[in-house]
N, C-alpha and C positions, 0 to 999 in steps of 0.2 A: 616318774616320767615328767620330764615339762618340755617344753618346746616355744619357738618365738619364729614367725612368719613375717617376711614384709616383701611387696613389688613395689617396683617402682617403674617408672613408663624410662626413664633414660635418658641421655641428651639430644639423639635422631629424629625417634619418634615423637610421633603425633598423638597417638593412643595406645593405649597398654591392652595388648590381647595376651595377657598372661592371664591365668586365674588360679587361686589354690584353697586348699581345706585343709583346715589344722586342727584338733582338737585331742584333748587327752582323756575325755569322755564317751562312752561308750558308744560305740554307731551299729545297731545291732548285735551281734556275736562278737563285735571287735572292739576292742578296750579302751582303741585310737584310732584315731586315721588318720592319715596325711597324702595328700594330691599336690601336683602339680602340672598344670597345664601349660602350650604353647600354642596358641590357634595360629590360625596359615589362613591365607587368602584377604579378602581386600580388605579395610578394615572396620567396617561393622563385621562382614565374615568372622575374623579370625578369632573378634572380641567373642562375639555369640557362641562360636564352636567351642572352645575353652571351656566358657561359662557352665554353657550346657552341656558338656563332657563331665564335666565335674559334679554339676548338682543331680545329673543322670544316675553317677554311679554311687554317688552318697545316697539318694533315695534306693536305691537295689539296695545297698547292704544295708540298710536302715530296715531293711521290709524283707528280705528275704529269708526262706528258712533253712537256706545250706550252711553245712556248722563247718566243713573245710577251709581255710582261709583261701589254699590257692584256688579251689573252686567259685570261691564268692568272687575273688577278682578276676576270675577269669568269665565270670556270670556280667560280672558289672561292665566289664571292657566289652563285652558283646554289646550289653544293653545301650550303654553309653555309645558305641557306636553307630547302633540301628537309628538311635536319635539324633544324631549329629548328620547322618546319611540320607536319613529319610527327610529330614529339615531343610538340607541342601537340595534335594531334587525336588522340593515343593516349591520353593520359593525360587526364581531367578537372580534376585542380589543375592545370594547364599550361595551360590551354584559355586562347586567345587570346593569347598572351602574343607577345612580339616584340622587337626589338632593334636602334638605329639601328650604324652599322659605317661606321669611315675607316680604309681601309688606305694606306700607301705604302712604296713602293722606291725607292732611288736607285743607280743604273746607267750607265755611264758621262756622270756630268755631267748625268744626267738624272732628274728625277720624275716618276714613276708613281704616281696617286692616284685610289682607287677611294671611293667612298660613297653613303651611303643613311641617310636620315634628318638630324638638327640636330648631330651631333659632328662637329667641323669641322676642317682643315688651313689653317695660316698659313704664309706662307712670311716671315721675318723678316730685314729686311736694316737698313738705315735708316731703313727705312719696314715698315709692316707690312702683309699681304696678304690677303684671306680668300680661297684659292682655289678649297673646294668650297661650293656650294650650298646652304643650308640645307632641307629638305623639311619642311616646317612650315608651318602656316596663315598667323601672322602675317609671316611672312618672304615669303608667294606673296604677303600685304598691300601691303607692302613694298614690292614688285617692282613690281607696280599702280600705287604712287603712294596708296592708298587709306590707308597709315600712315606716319609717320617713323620712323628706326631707335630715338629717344627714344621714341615712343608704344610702338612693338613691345615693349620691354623688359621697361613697365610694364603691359602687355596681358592679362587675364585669361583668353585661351586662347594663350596664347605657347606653352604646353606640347603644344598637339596635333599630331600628327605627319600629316605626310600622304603620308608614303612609309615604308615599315619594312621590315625584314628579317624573315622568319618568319609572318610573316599571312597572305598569300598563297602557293599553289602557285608563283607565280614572283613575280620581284620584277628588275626592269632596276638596276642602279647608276650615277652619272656617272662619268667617266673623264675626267681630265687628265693630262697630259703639258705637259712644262714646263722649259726649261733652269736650271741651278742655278750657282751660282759659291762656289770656296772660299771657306770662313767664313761662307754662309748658316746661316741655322738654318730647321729645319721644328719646326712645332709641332703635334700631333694632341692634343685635348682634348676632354672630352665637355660638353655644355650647364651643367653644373653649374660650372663655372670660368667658361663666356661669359655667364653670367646673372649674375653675380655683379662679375665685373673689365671693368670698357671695356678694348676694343682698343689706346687709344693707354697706358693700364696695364701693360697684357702686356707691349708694345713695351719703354715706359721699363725694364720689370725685367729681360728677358731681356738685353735692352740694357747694362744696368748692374751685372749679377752677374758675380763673379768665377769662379764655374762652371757647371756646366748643371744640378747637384743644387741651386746654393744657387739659381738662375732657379725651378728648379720647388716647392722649399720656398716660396718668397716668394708664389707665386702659388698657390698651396693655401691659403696661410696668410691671405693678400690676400681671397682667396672666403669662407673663415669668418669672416674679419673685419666680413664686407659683411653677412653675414646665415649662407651656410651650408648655402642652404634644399633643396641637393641634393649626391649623391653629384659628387667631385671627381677628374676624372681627365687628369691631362699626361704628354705623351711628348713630351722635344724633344730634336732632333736635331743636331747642328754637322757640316756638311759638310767 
């Protein structure tokens, strides 16, 4: 297993409220971990939510003693919420503030994929896959039939989220499970790279780099070429 993480704040913005965890090292019961965060709200907000979404659910599964995977993520997305929620209603700069969350593990031959809100998990072979669900207005559109994946793109509420981490007292996440085969790649990214790169893009790069740093440069570099117009965040993975 190796993997290569990079954000980048983009050519828009001002500050990067993306945040993520990478590692191929064990994080309690799990062998790996990998997060990716989007925080929402103003921008110390959105920065903070991220952060503390992320380092929330790495201490839960660092410290907890549930040996299920979907259970642990589904333990950690709780936890990680109540602190994200409880933080916002303490503090007034904080108020409302929130944060979309993809986590996965891979475990014997297998992945584990937890999310809430539009930062998404590819599984990348010779084709490319979107496996979680986007929670986002135009994407329930989508789903309807009431928009094309072209109109959604260029859609002037593409941005509203309609699941998040942190808003609510509770918040459910999806869960998939899913067999993997050597030499797949996973890819975790936050909307700032899929608003920017089409899918059959990502494919051709990941596809065609000679390592998993020079894949995720190219496709950083591919989103600020495009325009930029948000924080840029990849984590990919080589099984």
């Amino acid at each position: 297993m190796k993997s290569y993480a990079k954000t980048d704040v983009g050519v828009r913005r001002d500050v990067n409220q993306d945040y993520f965890f990478a590692t191929e090292k064990a994080t309690g019961s799990f062998q790996n971990l990998y997060i990716v965060a989007d925080g929402m709200g103003g921008h110390a907000a959105g920065d903070f939510a991220s952060k503390l979404c992320v380092n929330s659910m790495v201490s839960f599964i660092s410290n907890t003693n549930i040996k299920t995977p979907v259970s642990i993520f589904n333990e950690a997305v709780a936890f990680g919420n109540s602190e994200v929620f409880n933080a916002s209603i303490s503090n007034p700069a904080l108020a409302g503030m929130g944060t979309t969350v993809v986590a996965a593990t891979i475990m014997k031959n297998k992945l584990y994929v937890a999310n809430i809100g539009d930062s998404r998990l590819y599984l990348i072979k010779d084709s490319i896959t979107q496996i979680t669900n986007d929670h986002s207005l135009v994407s329930e559109m989508v789903r309807r039939g009431d928009l094309t994946e072209s109109q959604a793109r260029i859609h002037p509420q593409k941005n509203i989220i309609t699941r998040a981490l942190g808003i609510d007292p509770t918040v459910v996440a999806d869960s998939f499970e899913l067999a993997i085969d050597k030499g797949d790649k996973i890819l975790l990214c936050s909307d700032g790279l899929t608003n920017m790169v089409e899918d059959y893009d990502i494919l051709y790069i990941v596809n065609h780099s000679e390592t998993l740093k020079e894949a995720v440069d190219t496709l950083i570099d591919r989103a600020n070429e495009a325009g930029g117009m948000d924080n840029i965040t990849a984590v990919l993975v080589e099984v």
